[in-house]
N, C-alpha and C positions, 0 to 999 in steps of 0.2 A: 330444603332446609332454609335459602335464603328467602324465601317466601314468608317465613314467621319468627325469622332472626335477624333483628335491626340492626344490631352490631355488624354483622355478616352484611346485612343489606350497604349499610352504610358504608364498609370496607370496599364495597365492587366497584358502587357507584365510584368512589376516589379512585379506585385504580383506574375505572372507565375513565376520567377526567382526565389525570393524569398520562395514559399512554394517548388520549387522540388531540393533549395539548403540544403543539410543536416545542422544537427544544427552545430553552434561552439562546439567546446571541454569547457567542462561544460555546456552547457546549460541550465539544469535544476541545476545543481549549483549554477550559477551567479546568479538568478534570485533573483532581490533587495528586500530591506525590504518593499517598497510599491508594492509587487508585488501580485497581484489577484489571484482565480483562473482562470480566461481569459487566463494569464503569462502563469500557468502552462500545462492550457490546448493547450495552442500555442506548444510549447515545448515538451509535450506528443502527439500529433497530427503528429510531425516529424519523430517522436520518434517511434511510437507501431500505431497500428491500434486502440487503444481503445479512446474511447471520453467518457472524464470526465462530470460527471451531477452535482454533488456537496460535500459539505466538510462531512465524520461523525465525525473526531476529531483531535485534534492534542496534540500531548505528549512534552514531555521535547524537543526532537531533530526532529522529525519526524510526519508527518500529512497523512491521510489516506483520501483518497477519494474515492465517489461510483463511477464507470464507469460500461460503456457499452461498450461490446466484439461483434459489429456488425457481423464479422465474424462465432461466434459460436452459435448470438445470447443469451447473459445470460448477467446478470448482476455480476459485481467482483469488489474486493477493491483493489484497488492501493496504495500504501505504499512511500512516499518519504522524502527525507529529509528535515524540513521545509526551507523554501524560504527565510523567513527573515535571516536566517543565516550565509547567503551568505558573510556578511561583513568580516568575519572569513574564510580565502583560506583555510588552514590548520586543523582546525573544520570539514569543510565542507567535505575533503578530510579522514580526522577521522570517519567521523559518514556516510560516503560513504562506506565504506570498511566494517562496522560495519552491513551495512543493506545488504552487500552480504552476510557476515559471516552470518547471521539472517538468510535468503534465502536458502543458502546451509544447514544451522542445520536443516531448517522446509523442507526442502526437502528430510531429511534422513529416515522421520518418515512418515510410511502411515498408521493411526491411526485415529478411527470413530471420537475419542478426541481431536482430533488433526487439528487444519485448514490447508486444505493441499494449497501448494503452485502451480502456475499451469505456472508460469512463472516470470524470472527475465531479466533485459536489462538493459546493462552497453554500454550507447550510449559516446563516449568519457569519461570524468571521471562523468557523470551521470549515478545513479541507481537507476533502480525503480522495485519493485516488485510485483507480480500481484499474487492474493491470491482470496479465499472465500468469497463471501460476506457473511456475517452470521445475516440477519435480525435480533433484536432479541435486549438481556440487557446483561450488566457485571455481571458479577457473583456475586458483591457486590450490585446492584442494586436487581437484585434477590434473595438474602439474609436477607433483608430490608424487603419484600414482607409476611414475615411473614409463611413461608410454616412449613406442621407438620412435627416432626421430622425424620420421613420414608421418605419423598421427600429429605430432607437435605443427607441422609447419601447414600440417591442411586446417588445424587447428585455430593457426595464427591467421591463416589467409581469410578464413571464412569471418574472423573477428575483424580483420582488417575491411574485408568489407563493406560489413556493417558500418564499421567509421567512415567510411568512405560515402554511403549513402548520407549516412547523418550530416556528412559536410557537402554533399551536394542539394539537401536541403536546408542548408545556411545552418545549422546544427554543428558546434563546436561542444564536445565531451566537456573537458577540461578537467573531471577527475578520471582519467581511463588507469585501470590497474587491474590486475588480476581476481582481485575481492568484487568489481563491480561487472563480471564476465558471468553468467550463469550457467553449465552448460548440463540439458537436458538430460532425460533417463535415452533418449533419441542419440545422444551423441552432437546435439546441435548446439552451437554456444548463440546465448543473445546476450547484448548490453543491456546493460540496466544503469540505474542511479543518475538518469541526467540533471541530477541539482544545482548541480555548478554552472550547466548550459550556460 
C-alpha cells in the first residue's frame, strides 16, 4: 500500500525522521502539565532502550515508574522528575541536578540494604535514573501489618545497616523515614530515595 500512497508514503518517511532524530535539549523536562505517561514514554524511548509499563508513585518532585530492560531482560524503576513541573525552567533544572546527586550517593553504597543503582542518563538537561525494582511495601505499610516484635527489630537492624554502610561510604541519608524503606516480596528492606544525600 505504501508503495502507490504518497500520503502514506509521506507519513512514514516523517515518523522515520522523527523517531531517529534525537530528543531536544530538555526533553523529558519540558514535558507539560497535561503530559501522560505516553509523553514520557516517547521521550524515554529516545532516550535509553527501556520501555516504560506504568506509574508505582510519585513524591513531592519526582515519579517513579516500572519498565522493562528488553536488552537484559528484567524488569526496573525508572526515577524522573515529575512532568508537570515543567512550568518552572529553574525548578526543573534544581530538582534535575538533585536526582544526579541522588544517583551518584546511591551509587556509592553496594549494600544488600541498599537499592542498588544500575544506571543513570543525562540526555541534554534530562535525568533519569534507572534502579531496582523492589516488588513488595513501605516500611510504614509493613509496620501497620502488626508483626511480633522479633520481626520489627531484625527489621530495624537490617535497615540500620544499610545506613551504616551508606555512612561508611561518606553517604549521609538525610531524609531516612519509614516511606523511603522498601521492603521486598523476600522480606528484605532496601533504602531508597537518597535526594537529600
Amino acid at each position: 500500500h505504501i508503495d502507490g500512497c504518497e500520503s502514506c508514503t509521506v507519513l512514514v518517511a516523517e515518523l522515520g525522521r522523527v523517531m531517529s532524530t534525537p530528543p531536544p535539549a530538555g526533553e523529558l523536562a519540558s514535558l507539560g502539565p497535561t503530559s501522560s505517561i505516553d509523553s514520557v514514554r516517547a521521550a524515554l524511548a529516545r532516550a535509553g532502550r527501556y520501555q516504560l509499563e506504568d506509574v508505582l508513585g510519585s513524591g513531592g518532585w519526582g515519579t517513579v515508574y516500572r519498565a522493562r530492560d528488553p536488552e537484559l531482560g528484567r524488569a526496573v524503576a525508572i526515577k524522573v522528575v515529575r512532568p508537570d513541573l515543567a512550568s518552572d525552567p529553574e525548578a526543573v533544572q534544581r530538582l534535575q541536578r538533585r536526582l544526579l546527586r541522588e544517583a551518584r550517593a546511591m551509587a556509592q553504597v553496594a549494600h544488600p540494604n541498599v537499592v542498588p543503582i544500575f544506571e543513570v542518563q543525562s540526555i541534554s538537561e534530562a535525568v533519569f535514573l534507572v534502579m531496582e525494582l523492589v516488588p513488595g511495601i513501605t516500611l510504614r505499610v509493613w509496620l501497620g501489618q502488626g508483626h511480633p516484635p522479633r520481626h520489627v527489630l531484625r527489621m530495624f537492624r537490617e535497615v540500620g545497616e544499610g545506613l551504616v554502610a551508606a555512612h561508611n561510604f561518606g553517604v549521609v541519608h538525610r531524609d531516612f523515614k519509614p516511606d523511603n524503606v522498601l521492603v521486598g516480596h523476600d522480606g528484605r528492606p532496601r533504602i531508597t530515595d537518597f535526594g537529600l544525600a
